[in-house]
ZAROLO-649482 format. One record per residue: residue in three letters; x negated, y negated, z of N, C-alpha, C in turn. Coordinates in pm, 1 decimal, decimal comma, always signed. Atoms other than C-alpha are relative to their C-alpha. Layout:
ZAROLO-649482
@residuo = ALA&n.u = X&n.v = Y&n.w = Z&ca.u = X&ca.v = Y&ca.w = Z&c.u = X&c.v = Y&c.w = Z
...
***
This chain:
ZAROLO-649482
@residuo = UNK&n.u = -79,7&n.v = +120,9&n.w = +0,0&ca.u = +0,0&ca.v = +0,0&ca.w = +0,0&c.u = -83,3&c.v = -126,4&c.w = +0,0
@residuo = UNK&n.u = +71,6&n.v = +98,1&n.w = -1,2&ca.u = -274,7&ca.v = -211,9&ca.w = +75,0&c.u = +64,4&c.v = -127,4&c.w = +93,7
@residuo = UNK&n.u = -99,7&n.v = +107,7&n.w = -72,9&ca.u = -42,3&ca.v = -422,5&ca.w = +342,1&c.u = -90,9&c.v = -40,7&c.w = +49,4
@residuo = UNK&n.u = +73,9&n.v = +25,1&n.w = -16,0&ca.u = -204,3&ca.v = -675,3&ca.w = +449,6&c.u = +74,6&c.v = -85,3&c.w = +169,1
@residuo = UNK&n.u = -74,4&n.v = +44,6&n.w = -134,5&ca.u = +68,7&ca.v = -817,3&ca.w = +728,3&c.u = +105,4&c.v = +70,9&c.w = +23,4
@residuo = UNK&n.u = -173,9&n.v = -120,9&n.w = -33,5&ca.u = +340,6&ca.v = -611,7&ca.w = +902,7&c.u = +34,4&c.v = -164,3&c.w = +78,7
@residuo = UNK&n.u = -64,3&n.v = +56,2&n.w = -79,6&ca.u = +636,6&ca.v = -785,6&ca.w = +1008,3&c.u = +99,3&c.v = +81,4&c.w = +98,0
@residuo = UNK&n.u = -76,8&n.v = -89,7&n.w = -59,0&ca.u = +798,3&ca.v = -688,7&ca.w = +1305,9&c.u = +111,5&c.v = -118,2&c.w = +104,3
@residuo = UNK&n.u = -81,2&n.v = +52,1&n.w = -73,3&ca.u = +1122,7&ca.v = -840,0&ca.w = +1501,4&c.u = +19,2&c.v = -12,0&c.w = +134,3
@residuo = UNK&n.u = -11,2&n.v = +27,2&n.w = -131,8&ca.u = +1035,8&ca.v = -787,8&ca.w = +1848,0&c.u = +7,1&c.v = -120,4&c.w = +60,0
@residuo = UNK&n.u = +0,5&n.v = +103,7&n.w = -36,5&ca.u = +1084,9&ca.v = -1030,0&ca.w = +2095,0&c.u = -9,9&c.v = +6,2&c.w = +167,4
@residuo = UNK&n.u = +3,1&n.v = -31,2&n.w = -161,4&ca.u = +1009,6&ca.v = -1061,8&ca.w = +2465,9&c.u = +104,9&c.v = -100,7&c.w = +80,1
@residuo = UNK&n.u = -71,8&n.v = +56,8&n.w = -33,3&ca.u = +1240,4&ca.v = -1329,7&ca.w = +2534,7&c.u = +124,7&c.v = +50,4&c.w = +83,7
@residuo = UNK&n.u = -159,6&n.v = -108,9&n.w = +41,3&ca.u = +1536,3&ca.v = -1104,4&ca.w = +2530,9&c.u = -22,4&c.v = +107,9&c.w = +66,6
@residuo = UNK&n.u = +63,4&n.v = -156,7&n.w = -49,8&ca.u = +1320,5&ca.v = -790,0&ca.w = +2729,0&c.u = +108,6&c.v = +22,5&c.w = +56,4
@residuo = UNK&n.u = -143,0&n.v = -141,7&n.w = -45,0&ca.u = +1570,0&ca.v = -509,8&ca.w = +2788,7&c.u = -108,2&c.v = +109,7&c.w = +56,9
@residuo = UNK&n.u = +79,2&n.v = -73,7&n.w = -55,1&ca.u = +1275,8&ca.v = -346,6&ca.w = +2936,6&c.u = -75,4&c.v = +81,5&c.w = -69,7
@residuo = UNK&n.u = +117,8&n.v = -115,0&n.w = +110,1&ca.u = +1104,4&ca.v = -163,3&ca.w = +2641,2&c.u = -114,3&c.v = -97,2&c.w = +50,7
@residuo = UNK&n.u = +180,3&n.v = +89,4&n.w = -36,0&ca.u = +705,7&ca.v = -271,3&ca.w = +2723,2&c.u = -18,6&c.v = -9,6&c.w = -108,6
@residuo = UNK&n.u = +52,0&n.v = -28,3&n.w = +129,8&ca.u = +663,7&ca.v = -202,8&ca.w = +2360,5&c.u = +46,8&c.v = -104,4&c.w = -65,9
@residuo = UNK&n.u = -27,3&n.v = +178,6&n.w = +103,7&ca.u = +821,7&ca.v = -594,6&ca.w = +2259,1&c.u = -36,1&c.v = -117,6&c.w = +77,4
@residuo = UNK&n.u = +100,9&n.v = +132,3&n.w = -73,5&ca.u = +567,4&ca.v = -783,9&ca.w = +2491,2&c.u = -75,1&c.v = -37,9&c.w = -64,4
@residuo = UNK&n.u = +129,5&n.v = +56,0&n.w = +67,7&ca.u = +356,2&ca.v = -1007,6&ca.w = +2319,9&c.u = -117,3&c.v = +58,3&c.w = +18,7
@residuo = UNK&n.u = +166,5&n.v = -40,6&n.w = +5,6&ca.u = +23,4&ca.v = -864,8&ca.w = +2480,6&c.u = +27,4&c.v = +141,6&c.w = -21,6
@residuo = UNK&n.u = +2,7&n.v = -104,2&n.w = +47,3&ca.u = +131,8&ca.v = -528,6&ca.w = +2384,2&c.u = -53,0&c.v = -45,7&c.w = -150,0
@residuo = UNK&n.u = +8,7&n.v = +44,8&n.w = +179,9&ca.u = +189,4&ca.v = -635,9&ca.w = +2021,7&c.u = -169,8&c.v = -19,8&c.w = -37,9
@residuo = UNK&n.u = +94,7&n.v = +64,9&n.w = -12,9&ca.u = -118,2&ca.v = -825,7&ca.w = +2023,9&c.u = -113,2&c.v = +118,2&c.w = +29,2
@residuo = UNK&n.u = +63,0&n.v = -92,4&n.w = -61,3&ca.u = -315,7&ca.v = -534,8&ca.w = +2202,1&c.u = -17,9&c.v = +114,9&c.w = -172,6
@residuo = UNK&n.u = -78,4&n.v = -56,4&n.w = +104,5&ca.u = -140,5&ca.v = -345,9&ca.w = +1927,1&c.u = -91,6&c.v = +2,9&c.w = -99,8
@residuo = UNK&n.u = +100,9&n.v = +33,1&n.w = +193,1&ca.u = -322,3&ca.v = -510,1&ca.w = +1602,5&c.u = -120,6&c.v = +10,2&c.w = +69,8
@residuo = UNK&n.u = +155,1&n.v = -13,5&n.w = -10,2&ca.u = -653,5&ca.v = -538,4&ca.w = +1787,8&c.u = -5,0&c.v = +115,4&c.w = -20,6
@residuo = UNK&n.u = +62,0&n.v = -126,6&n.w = +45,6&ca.u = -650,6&ca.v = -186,7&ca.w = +1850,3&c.u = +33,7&c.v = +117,2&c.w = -136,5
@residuo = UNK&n.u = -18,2&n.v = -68,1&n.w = +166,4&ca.u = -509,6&ca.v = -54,8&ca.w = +1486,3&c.u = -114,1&c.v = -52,4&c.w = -78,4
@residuo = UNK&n.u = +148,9&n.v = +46,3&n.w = +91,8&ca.u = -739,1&ca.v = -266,9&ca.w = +1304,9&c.u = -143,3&c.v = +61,5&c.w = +50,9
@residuo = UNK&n.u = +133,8&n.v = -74,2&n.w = -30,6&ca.u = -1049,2&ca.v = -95,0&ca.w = +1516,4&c.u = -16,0&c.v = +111,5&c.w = -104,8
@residuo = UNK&n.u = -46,0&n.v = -120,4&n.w = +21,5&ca.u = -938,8&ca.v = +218,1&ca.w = +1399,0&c.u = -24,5&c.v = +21,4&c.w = -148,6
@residuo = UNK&n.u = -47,3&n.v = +15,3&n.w = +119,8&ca.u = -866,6&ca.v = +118,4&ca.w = +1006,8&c.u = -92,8&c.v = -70,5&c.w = -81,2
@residuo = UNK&n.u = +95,8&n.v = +50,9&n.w = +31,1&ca.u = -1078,6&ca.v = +54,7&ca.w = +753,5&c.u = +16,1&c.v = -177,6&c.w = -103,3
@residuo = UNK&n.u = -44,0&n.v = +135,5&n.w = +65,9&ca.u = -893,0&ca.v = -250,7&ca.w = +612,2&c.u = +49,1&c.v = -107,0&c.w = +119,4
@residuo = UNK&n.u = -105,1&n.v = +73,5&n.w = -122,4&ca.u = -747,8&ca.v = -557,7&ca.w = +815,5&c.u = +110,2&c.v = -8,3&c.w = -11,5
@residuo = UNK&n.u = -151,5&n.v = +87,7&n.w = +35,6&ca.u = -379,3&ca.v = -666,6&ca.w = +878,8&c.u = +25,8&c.v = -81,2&c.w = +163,5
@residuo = UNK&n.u = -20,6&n.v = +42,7&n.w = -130,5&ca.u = -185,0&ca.v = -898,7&ca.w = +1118,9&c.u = +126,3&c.v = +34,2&c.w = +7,7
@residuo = UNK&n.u = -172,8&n.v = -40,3&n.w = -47,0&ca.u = +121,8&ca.v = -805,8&ca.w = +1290,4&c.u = +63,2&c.v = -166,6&c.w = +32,3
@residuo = UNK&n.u = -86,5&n.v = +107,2&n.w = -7,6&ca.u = +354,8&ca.v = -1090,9&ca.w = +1288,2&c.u = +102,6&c.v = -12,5&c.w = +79,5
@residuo = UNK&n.u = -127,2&n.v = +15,5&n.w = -78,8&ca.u = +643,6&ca.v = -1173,4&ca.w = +1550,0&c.u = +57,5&c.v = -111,2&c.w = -1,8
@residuo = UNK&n.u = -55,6&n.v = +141,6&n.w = +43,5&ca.u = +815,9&ca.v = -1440,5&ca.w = +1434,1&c.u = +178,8&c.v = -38,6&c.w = +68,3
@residuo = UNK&n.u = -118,5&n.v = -13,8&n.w = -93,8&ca.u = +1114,4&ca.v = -1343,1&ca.w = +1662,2&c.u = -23,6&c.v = -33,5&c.w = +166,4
@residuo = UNK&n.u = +45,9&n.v = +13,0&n.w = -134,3&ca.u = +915,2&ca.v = -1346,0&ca.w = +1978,1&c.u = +18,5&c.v = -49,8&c.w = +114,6
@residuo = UNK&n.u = -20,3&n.v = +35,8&n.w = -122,3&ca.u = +1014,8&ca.v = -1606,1&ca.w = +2178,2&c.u = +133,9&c.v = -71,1&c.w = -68,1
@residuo = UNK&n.u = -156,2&n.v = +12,1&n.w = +3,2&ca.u = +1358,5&ca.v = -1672,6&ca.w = +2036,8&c.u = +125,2&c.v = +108,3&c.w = +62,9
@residuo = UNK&n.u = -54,5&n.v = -67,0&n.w = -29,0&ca.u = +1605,9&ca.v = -1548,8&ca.w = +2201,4&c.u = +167,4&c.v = +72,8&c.w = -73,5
@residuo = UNK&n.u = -63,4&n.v = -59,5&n.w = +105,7&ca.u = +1932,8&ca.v = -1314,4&ca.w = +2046,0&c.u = +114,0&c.v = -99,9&c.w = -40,5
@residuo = UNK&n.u = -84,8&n.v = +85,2&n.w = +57,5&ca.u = +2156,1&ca.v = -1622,4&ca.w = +2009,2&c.u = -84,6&c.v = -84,5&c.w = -86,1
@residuo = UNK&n.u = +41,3&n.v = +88,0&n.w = +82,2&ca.u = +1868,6&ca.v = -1828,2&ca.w = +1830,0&c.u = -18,2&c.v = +91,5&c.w = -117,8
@residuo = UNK&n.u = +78,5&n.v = -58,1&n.w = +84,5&ca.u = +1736,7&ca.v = -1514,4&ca.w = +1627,6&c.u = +167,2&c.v = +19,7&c.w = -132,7
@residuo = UNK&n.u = -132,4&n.v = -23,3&n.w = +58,7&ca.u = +2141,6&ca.v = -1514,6&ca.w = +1479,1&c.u = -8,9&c.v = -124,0&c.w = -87,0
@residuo = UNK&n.u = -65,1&n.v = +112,6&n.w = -24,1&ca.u = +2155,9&ca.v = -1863,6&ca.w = +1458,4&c.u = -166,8&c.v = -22,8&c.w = -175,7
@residuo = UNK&n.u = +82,9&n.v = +11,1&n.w = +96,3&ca.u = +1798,9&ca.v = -1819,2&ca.w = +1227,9&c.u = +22,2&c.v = +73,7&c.w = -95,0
@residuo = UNK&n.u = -4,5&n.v = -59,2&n.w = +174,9&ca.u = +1902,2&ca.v = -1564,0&ca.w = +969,9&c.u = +77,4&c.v = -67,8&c.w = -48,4
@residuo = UNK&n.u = -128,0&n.v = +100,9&n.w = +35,6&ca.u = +2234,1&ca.v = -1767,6&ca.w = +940,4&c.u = -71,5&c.v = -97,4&c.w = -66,8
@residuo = UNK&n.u = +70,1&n.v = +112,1&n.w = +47,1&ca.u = +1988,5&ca.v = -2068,2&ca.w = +849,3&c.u = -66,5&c.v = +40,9&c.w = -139,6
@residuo = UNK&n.u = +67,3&n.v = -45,3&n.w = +125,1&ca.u = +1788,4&ca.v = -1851,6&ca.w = +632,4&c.u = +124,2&c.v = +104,4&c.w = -88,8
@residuo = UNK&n.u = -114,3&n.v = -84,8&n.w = +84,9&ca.u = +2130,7&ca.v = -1686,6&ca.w = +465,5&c.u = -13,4&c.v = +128,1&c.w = -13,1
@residuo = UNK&n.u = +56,1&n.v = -146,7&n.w = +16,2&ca.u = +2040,6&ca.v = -1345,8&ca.w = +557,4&c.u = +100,7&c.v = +63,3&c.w = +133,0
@residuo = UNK&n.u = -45,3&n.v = -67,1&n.w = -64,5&ca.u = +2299,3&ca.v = -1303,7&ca.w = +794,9&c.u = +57,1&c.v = +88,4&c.w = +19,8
@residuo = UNK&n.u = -36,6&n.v = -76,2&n.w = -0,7&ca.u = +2530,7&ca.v = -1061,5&ca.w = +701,9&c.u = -62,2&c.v = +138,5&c.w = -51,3
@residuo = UNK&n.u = +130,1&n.v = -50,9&n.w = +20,8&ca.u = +2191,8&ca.v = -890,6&ca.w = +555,7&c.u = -6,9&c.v = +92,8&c.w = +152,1
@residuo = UNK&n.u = +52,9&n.v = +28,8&n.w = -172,5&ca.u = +2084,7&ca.v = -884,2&ca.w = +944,5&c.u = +95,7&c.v = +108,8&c.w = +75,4
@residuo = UNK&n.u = -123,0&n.v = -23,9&n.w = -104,4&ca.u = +2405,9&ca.v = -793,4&ca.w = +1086,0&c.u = -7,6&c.v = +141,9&c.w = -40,9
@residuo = UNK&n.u = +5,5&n.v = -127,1&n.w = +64,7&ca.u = +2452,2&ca.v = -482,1&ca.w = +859,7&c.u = -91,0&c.v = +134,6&c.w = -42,1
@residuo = UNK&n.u = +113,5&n.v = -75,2&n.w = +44,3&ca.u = +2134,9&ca.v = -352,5&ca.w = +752,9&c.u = -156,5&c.v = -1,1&c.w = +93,1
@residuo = UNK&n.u = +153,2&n.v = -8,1&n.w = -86,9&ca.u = +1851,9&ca.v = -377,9&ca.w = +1023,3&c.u = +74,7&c.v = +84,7&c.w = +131,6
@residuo = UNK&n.u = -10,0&n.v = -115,2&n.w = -126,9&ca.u = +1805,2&ca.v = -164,6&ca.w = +1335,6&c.u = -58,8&c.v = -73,8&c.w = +116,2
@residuo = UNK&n.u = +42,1&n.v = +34,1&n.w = -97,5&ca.u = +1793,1&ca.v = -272,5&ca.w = +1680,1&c.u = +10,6&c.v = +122,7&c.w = +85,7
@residuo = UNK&n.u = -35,5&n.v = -174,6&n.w = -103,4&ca.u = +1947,6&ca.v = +53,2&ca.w = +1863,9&c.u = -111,9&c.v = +57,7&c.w = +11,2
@residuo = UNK&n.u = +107,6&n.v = -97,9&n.w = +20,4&ca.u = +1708,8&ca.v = +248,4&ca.w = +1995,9&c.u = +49,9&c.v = +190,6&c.w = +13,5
@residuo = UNK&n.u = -50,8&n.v = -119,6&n.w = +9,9&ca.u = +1944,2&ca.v = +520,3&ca.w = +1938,4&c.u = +25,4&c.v = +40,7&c.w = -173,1
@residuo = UNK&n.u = +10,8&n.v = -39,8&n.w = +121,4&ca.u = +1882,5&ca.v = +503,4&ca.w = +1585,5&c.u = +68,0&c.v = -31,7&c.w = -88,9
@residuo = UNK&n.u = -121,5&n.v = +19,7&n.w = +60,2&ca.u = +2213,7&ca.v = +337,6&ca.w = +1498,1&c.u = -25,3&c.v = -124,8&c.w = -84,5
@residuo = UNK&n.u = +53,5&n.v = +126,4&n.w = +95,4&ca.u = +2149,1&ca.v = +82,3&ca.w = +1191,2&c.u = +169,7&c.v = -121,8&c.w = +31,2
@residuo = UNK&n.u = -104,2&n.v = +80,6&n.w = -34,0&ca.u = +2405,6&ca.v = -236,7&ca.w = +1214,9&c.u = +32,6&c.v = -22,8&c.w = +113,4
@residuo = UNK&n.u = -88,9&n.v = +37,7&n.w = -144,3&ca.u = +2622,5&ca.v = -298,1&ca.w = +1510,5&c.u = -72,7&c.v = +86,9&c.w = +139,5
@residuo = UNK&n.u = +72,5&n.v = -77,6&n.w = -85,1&ca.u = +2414,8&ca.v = +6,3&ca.w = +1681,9&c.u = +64,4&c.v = +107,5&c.w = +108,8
@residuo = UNK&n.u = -84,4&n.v = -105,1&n.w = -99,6&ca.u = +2559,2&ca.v = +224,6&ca.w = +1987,1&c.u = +58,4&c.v = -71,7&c.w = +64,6
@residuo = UNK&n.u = -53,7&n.v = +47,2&n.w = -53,2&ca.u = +2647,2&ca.v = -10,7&ca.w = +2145,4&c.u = -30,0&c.v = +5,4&c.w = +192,5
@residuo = UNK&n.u = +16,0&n.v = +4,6&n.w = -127,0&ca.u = +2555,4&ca.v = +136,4&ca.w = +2496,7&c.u = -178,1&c.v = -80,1&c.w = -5,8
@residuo = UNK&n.u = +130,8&n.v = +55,3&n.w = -56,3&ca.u = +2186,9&ca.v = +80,1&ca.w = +2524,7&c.u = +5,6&c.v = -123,4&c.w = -12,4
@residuo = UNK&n.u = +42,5&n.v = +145,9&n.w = -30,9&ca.u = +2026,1&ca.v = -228,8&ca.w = +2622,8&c.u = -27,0&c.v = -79,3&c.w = -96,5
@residuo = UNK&n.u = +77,2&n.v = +91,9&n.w = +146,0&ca.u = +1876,9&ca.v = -335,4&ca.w = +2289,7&c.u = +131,1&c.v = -35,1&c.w = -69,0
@residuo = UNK&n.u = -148,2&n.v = +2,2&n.w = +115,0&ca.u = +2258,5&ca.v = -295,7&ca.w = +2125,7&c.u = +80,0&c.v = -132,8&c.w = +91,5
@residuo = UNK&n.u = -82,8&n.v = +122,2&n.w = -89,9&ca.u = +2407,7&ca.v = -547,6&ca.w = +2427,8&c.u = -46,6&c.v = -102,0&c.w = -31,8
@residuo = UNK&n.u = +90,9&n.v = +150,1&n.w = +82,8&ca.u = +2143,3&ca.v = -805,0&ca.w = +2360,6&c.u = +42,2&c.v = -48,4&c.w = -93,4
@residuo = UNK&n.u = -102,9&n.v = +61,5&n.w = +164,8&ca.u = +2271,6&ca.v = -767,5&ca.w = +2003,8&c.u = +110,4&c.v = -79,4&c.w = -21,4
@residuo = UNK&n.u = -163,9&n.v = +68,6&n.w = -10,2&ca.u = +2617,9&ca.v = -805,0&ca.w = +2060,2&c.u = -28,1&c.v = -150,8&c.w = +87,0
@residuo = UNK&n.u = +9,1&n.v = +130,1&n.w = -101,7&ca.u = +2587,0&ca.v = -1056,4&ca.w = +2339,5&c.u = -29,9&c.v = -133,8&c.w = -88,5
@residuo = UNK&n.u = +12,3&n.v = +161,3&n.w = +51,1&ca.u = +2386,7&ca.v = -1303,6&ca.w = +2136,5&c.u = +49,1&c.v = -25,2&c.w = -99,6
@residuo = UNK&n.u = -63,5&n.v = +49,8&n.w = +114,7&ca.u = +2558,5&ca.v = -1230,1&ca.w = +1812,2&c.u = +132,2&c.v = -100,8&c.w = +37,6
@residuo = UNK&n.u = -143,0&n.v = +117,8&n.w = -79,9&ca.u = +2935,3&ca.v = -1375,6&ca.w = +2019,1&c.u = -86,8&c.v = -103,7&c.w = +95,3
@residuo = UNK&n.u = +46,8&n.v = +117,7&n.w = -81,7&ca.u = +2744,4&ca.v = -1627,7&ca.w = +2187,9&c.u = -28,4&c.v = -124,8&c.w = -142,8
@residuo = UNK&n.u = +51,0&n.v = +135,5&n.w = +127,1&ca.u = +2593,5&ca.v = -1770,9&ca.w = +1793,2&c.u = +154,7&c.v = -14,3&c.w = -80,3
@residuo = UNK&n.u = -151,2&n.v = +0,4&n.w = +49,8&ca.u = +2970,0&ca.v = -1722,5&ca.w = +1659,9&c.u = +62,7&c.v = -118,7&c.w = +53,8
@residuo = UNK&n.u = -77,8&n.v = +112,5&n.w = -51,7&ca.u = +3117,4&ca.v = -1905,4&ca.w = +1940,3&c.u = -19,4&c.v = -101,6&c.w = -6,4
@residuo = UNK&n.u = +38,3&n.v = +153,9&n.w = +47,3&ca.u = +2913,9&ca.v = -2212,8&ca.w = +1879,2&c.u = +45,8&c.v = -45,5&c.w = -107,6
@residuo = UNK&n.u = -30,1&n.v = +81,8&n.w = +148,3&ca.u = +2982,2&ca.v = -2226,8&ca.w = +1493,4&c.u = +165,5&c.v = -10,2&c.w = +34,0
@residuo = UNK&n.u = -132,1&n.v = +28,7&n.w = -61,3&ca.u = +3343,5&ca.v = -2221,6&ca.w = +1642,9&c.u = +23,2&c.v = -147,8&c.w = +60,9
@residuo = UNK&n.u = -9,4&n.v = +143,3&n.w = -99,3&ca.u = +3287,5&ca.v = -2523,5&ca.w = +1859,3&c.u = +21,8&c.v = +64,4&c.w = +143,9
@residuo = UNK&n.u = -21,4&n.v = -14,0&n.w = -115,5&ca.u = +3306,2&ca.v = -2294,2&ca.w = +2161,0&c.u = -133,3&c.v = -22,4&c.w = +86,9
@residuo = UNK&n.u = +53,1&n.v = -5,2&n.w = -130,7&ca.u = +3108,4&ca.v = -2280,1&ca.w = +2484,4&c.u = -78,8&c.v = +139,4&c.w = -9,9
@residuo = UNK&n.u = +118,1&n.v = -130,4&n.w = +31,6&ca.u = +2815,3&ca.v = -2031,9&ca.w = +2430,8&c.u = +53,5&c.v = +54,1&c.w = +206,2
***
């Protein structure tokens, strides 16, 4: 592939307790892949410190929302879209998706 940057959506803002979407993981992360590899890349988190009502509120901006909503994976039960709904990563979801709704409403996040 020759990749030269991964992007990835974690975010610590938002921690539901995975260790695995802390910045100095991440970070830890590319130092120690790149040791390892005989090419470089950088891992990117461009979600990081937004939290799940801004990260809504940014695909919406960038017109990728119903993109977002439908086709990416947060579940860590494997469930693409809306997700399971129970785990922690799927509440976050929901939560901040009706929190960026209710604003374009005029409601009370």
């Amino acid at each position: 592939m020759n990749a030269k940057h991964i992007i990835t959506g974690v975010s610590e803002t938002d921690f539901s307790g995975y260790p695995d979407c802390r910045d100095a993981f991440i970070k830890s992360l590319n130092v120690s892949i790149n040791l390892s590899m005989d090419q470089q890349f950088v891992i990117h988190t461009p979600l990081m410190w937004l939290d799940k009502e801004e990260t809504w509120k940014l695909a919406d901006e960038l017109n990728v929302l119903d993109y977002i909503r439908n086709k990416t994976l947060t579940c860590y039960e494997g469930v693409i879209g809306d997700g399971c709904g129970v785990c922690p990563a799927c509440k976050l979801r929901k939560n901040g998706l009706e929190k960026y709704l209710m604003t374009l409403k005029g409601g009370e996040a």
